[in-house]
N, C-alpha and C positions, 0 to 999 in steps of 0.2 A: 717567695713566688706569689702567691695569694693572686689579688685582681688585679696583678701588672701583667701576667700572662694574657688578659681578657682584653687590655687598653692597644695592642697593635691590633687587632680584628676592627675596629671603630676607627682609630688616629686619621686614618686618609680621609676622614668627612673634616679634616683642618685644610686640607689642601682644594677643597672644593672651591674655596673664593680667588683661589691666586689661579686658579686654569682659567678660568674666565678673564681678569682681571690682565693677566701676561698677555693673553691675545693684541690686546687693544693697548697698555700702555709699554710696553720693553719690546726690544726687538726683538725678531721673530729669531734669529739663532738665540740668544740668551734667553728665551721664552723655552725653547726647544730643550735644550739642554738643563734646564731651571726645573721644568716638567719632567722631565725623562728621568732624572737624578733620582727626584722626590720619589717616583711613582715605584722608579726600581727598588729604592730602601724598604717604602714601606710595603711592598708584594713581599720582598726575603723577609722582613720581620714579620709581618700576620702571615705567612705561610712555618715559617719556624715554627709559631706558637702554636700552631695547628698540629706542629708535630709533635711538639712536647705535651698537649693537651692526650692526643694520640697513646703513647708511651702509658701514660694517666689510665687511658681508656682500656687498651690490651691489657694492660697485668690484671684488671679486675673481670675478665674474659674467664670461664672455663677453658681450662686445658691451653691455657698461651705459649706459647714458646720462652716468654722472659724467663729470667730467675724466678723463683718463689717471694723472696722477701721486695720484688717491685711492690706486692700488691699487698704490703702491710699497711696497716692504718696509717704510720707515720706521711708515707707516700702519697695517700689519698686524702689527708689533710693538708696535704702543699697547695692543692687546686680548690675552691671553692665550689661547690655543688658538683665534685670528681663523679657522679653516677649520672648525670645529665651531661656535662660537659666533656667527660674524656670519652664515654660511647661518642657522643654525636661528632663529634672531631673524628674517627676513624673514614666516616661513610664523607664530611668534608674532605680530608685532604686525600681522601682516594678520588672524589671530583675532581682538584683541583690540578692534582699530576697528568690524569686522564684531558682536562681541557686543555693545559700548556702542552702535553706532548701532542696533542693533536692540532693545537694553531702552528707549532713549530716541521711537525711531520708537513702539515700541507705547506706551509711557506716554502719547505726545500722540492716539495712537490711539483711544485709550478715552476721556480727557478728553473729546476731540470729540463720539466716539460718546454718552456720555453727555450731554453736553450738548446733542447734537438729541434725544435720547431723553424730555426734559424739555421738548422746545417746543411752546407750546399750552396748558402749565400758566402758569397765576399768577405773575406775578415777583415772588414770598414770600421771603421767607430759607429757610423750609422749603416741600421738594414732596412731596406727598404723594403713593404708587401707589396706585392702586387695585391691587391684587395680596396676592393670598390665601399669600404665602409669607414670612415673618417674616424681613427686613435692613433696616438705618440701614447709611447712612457719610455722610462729609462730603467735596464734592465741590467742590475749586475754581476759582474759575472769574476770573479777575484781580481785575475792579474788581466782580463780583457773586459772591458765596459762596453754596453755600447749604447744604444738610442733605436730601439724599433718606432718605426714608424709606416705609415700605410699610403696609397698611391691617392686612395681619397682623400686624406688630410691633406699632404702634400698640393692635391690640386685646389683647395680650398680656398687655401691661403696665397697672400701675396707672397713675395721673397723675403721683403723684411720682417714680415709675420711670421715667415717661417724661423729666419733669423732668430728674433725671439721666443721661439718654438722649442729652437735646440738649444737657447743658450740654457732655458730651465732643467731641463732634460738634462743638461753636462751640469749644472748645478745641485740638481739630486745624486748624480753618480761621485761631484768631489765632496759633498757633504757628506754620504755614507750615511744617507736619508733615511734608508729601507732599516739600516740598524736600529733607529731608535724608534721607526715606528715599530718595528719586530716586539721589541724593547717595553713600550706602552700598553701593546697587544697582551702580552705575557703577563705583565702586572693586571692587566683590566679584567682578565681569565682568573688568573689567584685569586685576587679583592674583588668582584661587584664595584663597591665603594669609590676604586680607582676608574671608571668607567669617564666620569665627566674628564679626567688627564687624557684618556687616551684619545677622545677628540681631538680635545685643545692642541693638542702635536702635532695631530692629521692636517689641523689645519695652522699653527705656526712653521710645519717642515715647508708644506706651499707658498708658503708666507716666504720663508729664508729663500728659494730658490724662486720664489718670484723678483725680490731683491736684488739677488745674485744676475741676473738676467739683465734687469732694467740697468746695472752696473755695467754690464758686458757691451751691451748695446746701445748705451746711453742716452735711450729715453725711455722714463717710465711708464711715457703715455702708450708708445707705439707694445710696450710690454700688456698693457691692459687690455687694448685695442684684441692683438693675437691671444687672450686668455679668452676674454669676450667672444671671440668668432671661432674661436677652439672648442667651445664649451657649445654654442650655437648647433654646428655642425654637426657635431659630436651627439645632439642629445637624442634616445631612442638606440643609441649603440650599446654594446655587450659591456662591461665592466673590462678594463684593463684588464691583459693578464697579469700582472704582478699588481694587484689593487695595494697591495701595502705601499707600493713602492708611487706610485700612478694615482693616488686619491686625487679627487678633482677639487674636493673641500668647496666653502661655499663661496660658488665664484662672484656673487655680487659684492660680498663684502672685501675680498679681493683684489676685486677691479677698484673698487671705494678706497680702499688703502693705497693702490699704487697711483691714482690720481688725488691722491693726497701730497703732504710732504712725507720726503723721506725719512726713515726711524732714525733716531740719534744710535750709532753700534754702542759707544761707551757710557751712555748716562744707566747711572742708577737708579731707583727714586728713593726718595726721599721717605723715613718711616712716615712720616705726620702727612703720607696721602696714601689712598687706600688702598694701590696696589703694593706700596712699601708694606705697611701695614699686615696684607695677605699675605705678602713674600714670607714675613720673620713670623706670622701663625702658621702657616706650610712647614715653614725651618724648624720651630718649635716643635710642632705635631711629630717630624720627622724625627727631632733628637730623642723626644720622648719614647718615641716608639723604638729605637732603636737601643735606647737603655731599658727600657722594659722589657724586652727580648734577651737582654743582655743578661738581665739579671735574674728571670726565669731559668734560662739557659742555665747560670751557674750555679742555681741554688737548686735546681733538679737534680742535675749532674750528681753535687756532693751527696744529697737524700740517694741517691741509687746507690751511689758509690759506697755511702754507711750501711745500706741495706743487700748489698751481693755479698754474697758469700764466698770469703778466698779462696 
């Protein structure tokens, strides 16, 4: 066990060059999915280690619950500084369950709320507010999607603006958006560490469904155009109610990419340029961490397992 219990609590400061990096060189679904993978492995591995640190920490407790023979010396030589580190691991991962179940409590929170907040309307793919303050997002709802949207937005915009309005908005609901930012969210709560990832998706999921749109509609410009006077409109209003789902991400850089050329979906890069490079330090960092996890995990296991008594 020794200091490979210690290496998943740190490893996601490997992935810090490739969030930045996936922005700007891979497309934004492979950026998407590249980040969301990474972010999730290493939140379940330094959250693990938190608990086996944990385990560490309880048997050397007055009066614990464990066995007796957890909290023999063999046990507390597996961990390195086991009296600093396996306390302080307890008051950790009681934060850490306490801040995911509460990004996850309020995510289903809102969903609900928004979805009674829609009843009485039309079962449309799109609802329309009557409301004088200019927001769209796309709000899901399992086996019924649909695209809220407001009377101000709506009169803001031209037709073909609005066009690629909803094609974005159908583009987060076929991507299944809300999940990985859900997904980033939860990792960024576990790790600190993983904080710059969950950006980075906030603003590649945008990315992907700004794509997906300019596809649908077949101009990127007229796409930019309606992000541009979306964003305009909009600014001074309340936060979407599903912000995970509805982040506006940064719309200059945005509107910059889609009056660019369009991302290559299938190119790799190449290791010998720098986002290659960060991808396979990310991948690295990630394998590490997840054999180091691995191998904490079964070499605790067997120490308890020698030290219970049958």
């Amino acid at each position: 066990m020794g200091v490979f219990v210690f290496l998943p609590l740190v490893l996601p400061l490997t992935a810090w060059p490739v969030a930045r990096l996936a922005e700007q060189h891979l497309h934004p679904r492979t950026a998407t999915w590249l980040l969301t993978g990474v972010a999730a492995v290493l939140a379940v591995c330094s959250t693990l280690c938190l608990a086996l640190l944990m385990v560490v920490g309880t048997a050397q407790l007055p009066g614990n619950p464990l066995p007796d023979g957890w909290s023999d010396p063999e046990v507390r030589e597996a961990v390195p500084y086991d009296e600093v580190a396996g306390k302080a691991a307890i008051p950790a991962l009681l934060a850490v369950i306490t801040s995911c179940w509460s990004a996850a409590w309020r995510h289903r929170r809102v969903r609900k709320a928004s979805g009674r907040a829609l009843r009485g309307l039309p079962a449309t793919s799109v609802a329309v507010l009557p409301d004088a303050m200019p927001y769209a997002y796309a709000l899901p709802g399992g086996r019924r999607d649909r695209i809220v949207v407001s009377t101000g937005m709506l009169a803001a915009l031209s037709s073909r603006e609005r066009r690629a309005l909803f094609a974005h908005e159908r583009a987060h609901l076929a991507g299944r958006h809300h999940r990985f930012l859900l997904a980033v969210q939860l990792a960024a709560r576990a790790n600190p560490f993983l904080r710059p990832l969950r950006s980075a998706v906030t603003f590649t999921a945008e990315r992907w469904a700004d794509e997906d749109a300019a596809r649908a509609v077949g101009s990127r410009r007229m796409v930019a155009v309606a992000i541009g006077r979306a964003a305009l409109i909009s600014r001074g209003s309340p936060l979407a109610t599903l912000a995970s789902v509805a982040a506006a991400g940064p719309v200059p850089r945005r509107v910059a990419a889609l009056l660019g050329p369009a991302p290559h979906a299938h190119r790799w890069p190449s290791l010998f340029t720098a986002v290659g490079l960060a991808t396979w330090c990310a991948a690295a960092g990630t394998a590490v961490s997840a054999l180091s996890s691995a191998n904490s995990a079964v070499t605790l296991f067997v120490i308890l397992h020698a030290a219970t008594p049958l």
